[in-house]
C-alpha positions as CSV (number, residue, x, y, z in Angstrom):
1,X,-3.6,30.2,2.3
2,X,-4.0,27.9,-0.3
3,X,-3.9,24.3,0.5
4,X,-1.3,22.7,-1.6
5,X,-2.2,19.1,-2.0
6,X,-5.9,18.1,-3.6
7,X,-8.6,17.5,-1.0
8,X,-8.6,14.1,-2.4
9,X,-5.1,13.0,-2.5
10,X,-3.6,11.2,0.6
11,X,-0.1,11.3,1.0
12,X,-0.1,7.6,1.2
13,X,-1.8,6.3,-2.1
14,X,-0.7,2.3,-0.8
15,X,-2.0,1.0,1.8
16,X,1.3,1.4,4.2
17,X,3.2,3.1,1.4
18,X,5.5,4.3,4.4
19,X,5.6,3.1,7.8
20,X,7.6,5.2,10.3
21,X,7.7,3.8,13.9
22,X,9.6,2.8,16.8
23,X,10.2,-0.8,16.6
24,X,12.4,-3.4,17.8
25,X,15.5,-3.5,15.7
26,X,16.9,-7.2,14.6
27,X,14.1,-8.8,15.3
28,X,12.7,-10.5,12.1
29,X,8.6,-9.8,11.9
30,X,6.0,-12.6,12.0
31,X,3.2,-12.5,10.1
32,X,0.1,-15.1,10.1
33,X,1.1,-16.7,7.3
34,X,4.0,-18.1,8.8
35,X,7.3,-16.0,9.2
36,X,9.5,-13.7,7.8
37,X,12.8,-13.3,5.5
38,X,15.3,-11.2,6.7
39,X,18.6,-10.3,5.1
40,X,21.6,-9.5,7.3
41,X,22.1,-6.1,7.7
42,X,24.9,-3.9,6.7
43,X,26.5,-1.8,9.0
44,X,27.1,1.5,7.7
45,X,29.7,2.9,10.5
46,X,29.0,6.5,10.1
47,X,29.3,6.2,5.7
48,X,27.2,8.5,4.0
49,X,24.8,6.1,2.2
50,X,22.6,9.4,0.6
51,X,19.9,8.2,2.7
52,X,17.9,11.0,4.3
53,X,14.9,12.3,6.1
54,X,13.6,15.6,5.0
55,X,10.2,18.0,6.4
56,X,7.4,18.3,3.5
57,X,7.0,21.6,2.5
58,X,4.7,21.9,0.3
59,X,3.4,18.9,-2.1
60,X,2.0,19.6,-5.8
61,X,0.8,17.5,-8.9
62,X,3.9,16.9,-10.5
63,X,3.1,17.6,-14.6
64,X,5.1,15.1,-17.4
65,X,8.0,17.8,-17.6
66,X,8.8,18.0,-14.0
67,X,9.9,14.2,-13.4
68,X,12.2,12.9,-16.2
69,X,14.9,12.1,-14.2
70,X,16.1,12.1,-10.8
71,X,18.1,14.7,-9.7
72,X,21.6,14.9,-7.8
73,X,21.5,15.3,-4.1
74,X,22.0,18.8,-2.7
75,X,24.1,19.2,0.7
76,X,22.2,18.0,3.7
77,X,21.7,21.4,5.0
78,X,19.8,23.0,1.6
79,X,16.0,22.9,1.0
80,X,15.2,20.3,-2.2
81,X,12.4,20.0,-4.8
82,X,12.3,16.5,-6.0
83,X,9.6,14.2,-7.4
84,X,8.0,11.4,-6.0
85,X,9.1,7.9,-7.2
86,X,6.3,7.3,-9.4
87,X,6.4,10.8,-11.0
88,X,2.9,12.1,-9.3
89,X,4.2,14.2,-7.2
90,X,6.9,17.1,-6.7
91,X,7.8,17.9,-3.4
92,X,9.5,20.7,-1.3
93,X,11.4,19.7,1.0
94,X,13.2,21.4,4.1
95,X,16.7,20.5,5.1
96,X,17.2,16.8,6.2
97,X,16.6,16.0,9.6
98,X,18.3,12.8,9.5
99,X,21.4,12.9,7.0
100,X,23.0,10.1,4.9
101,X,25.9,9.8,7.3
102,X,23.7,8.7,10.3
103,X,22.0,5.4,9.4
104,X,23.4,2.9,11.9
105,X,22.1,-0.5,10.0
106,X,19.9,-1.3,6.7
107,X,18.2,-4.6,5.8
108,X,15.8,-5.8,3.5
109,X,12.7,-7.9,5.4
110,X,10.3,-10.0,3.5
111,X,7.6,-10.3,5.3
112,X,5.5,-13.0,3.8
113,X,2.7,-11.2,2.4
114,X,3.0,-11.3,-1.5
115,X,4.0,-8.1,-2.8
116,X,5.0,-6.7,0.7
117,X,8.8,-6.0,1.5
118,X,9.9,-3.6,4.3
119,X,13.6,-1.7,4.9
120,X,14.5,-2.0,8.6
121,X,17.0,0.5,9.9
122,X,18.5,1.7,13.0
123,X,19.9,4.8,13.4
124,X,23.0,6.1,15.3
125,X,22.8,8.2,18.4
126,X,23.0,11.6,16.9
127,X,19.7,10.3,14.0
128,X,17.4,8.7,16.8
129,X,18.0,12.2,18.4
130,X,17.0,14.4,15.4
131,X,14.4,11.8,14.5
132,X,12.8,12.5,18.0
133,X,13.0,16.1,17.8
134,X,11.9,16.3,14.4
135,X,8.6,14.0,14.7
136,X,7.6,15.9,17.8
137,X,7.7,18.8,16.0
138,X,6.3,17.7,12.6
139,X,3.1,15.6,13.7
140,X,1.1,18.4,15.3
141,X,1.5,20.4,11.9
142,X,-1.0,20.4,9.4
143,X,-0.9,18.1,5.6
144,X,1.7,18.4,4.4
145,X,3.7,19.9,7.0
146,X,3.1,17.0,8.8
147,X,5.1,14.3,6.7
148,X,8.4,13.5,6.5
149,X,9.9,12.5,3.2
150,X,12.3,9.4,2.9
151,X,14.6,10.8,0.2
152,X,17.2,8.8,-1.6
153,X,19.0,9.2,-5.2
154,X,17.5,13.1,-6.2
155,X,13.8,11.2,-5.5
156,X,11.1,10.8,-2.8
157,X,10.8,7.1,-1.9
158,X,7.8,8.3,0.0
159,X,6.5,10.8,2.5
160,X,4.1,9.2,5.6
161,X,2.2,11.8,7.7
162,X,3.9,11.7,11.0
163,X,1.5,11.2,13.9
164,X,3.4,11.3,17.0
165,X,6.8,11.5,17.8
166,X,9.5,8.8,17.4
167,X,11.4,7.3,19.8
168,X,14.6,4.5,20.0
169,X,16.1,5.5,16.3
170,X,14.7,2.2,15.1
171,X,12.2,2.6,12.3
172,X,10.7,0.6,9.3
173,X,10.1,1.6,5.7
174,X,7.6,0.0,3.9
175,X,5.7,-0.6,1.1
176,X,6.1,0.5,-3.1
177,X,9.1,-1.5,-3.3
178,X,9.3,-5.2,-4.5
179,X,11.9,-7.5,-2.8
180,X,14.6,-7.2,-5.5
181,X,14.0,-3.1,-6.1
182,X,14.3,-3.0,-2.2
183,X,17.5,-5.0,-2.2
184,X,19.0,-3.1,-5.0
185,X,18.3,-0.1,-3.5
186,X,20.4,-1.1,-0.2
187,X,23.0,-2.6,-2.4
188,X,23.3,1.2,-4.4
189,X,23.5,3.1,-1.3
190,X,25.5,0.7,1.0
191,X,28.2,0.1,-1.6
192,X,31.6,1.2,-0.5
């Protein structure tokens, strides 16, 4: 079988492009250089805010012609191609594991360190659930079949390699996104 992603490409080309992991929800994070900035969260009471989590297929160079524009999102339960953000990548991605309706809270954190702003989120019940089940599936697969894209308006906002499963539905996303491009983000999906 051919292995779909260059030897030399890491799924992560920032340092903490993505960061999946069970943390504590609401509490802001401190960092040496003093503190944190932490934006009240909006609760999302079962909305669909086009927020997902989808299985990595397969992961190829993306060419100039296959990332013009972002795509509309198919249903929840269908397979997607999209590209990454930055247009280096195309994806294929299985069905979401976590769909836009399940999102429990969404904040913007500044956390102090220039360039560095993080999306806190909590999910409901039912999303910490599939979350679980789907990251102790995914991390014993092999790259790429081991990440787990964050998908959002027809694009990949990234894809971490999962290595071990998640528990407590509370999880951070961070990394390739300024403060304001964070923010406005949130504001696009969380608008009623």
């Amino acid at each position: 079988a051919r292995d779909p992603a260059p030897r030399d490409h890491h799924p992560l080309p920032l340092l903490a492009a993505t960061l999946l992991c069970a943390c504590s929800a609401g509490a802001p994070t401190s960092t040496p250089s003093g503190g944190s900035t932490t934006r009240a969260a909006a609760s999302l009471s079962g909305r669909d805010v086009g927020l997902q989590l989808r299985p990595v297929l397969e992961v190829q160079p993306a060419n100039a012609a296959q990332c013009t524009s972002a795509s509309d999102a198919p249903p929840s339960t269908a397979p997607v191609t999209a590209c990454a953000s930055d247009g280096s990548l195309v994806y294929s991605l299985g069905p979401a594991v976590v769909t836009g309706t399940q999102w429990d809270t969404l904040r913007v954190d500044d956390v102090s360190v220039p360039g560095t702003t993080q999306i806190d989120a909590l999910l409901d019940p039912s999303g910490s659930s599939a979350l679980t089940q789907a990251t102790g599936e995914l991390f014993s697969n092999d790259e790429p079949r081991n990440q787990l894209a964050v998908y959002a308006e027809g694009v990949v906002l990234s894809a971490p390699t999962v290595q071990q499963p998640i528990y407590g539905g509370a999880l951070v996303i961070a990394g390739g996104l300024t403060n304001d491009e964070a923010q406005a983000l949130l504001d696009r999906l969380t608008s009623a």
